[in-house]
C-alpha positions as CSV (number, residue, x, y, z in Angstrom):
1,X,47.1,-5.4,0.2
2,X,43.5,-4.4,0.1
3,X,44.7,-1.2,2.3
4,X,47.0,-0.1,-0.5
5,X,44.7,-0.7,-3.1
6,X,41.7,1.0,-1.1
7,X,44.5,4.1,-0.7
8,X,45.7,4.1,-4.2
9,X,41.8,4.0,-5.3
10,X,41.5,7.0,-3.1
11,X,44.2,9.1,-4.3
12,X,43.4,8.0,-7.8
13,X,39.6,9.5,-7.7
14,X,41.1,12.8,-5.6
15,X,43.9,13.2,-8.2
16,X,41.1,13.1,-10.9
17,X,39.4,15.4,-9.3
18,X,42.0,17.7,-8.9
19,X,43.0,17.4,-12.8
20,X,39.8,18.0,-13.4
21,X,40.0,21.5,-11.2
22,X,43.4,21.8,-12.8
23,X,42.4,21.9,-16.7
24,X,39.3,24.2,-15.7
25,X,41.1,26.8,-14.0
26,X,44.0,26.3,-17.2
27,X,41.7,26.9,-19.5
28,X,40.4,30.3,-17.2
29,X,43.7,31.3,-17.4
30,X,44.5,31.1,-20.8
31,X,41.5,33.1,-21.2
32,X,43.5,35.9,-18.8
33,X,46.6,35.5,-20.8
34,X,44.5,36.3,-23.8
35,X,42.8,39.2,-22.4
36,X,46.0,40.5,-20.9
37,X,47.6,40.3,-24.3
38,X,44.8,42.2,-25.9
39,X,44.7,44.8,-23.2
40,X,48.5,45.1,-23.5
41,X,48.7,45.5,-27.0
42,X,45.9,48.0,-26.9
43,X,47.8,49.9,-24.5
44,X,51.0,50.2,-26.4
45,X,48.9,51.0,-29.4
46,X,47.5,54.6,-27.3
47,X,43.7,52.8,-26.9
48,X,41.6,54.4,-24.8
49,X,41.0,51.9,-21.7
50,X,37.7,52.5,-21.9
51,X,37.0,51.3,-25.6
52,X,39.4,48.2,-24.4
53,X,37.3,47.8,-21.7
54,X,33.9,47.5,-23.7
55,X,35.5,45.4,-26.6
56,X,36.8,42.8,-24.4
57,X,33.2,42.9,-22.0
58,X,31.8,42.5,-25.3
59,X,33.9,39.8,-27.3
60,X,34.2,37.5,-23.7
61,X,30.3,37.8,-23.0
62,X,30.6,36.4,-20.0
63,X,29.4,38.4,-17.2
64,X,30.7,36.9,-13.8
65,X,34.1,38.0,-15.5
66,X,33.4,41.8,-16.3
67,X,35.9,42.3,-12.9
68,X,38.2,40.4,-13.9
69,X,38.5,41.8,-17.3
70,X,38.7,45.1,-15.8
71,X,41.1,44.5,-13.1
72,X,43.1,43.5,-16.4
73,X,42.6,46.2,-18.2
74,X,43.6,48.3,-15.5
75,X,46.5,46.7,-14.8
76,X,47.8,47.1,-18.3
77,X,47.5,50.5,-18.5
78,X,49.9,50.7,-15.7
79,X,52.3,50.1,-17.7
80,X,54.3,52.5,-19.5
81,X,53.9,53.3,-23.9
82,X,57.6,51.9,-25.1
83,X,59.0,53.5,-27.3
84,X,60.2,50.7,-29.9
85,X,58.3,47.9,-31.5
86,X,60.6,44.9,-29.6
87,X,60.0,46.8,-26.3
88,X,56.0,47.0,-27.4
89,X,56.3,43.4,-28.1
90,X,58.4,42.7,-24.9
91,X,55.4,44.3,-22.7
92,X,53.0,42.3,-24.3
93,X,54.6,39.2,-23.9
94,X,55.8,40.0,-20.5
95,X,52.1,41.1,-19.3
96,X,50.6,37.9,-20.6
97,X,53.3,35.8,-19.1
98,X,52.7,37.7,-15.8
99,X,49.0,37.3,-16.0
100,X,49.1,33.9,-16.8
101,X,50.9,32.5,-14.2
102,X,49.3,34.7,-11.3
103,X,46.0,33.1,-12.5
104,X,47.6,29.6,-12.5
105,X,49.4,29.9,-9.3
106,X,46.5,31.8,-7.0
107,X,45.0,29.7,-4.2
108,X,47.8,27.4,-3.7
């Protein structure tokens, strides 16, 4: 008995942990899907990537993430001007979906 409880104590405190791990990198990736959304939107609006670039460096203010910002940014503007509002909106949704869930699922 005192070997199960000694195991379930263990996996108790490393599955804290890893919640822990779990709702910071969440909450980085939400951050993501919100930049990704922004950057989308500007790019289906005809913004210059390099104004979309600076307002988001800007707004975020948080330097170890300039990269990662621009590697968003980037990636947006990969992606083609549609020509309809629902297609717009479509993108949008589809490049924060995408964004989101590469963040949430890297380093498994």
């Amino acid at each position: 008995m005192k070997k199960i409880m000694s195991l379930l104590m263990i996996f108790l405190s490393t599955s804290t942990y890893a919640n822990k791990d779990f709702e910071t990198k969440q909450k980085f990736c939400k951050v993501m899907e919100a930049v990704a959304g922004t950057a989308q939107h500007s790019r289906q609006i005809g913004k210059k990537p390099s104004e979309v670039l600076d307002n988001l460096v800007e707004s975020i203010n948080i330097n170890h993430l300039n990269d990662t910002i621009s590697i968003v940014v980037e990636a947006a503007y990969l992606v083609d001007i549609k020509p309809t509002k629902e297609l717009k909106d479509k993108a949008i949704s589809d490049f924060e979906k995408n964004t989101y869930f590469q963040c949430i699922n890297s380093d498994k």
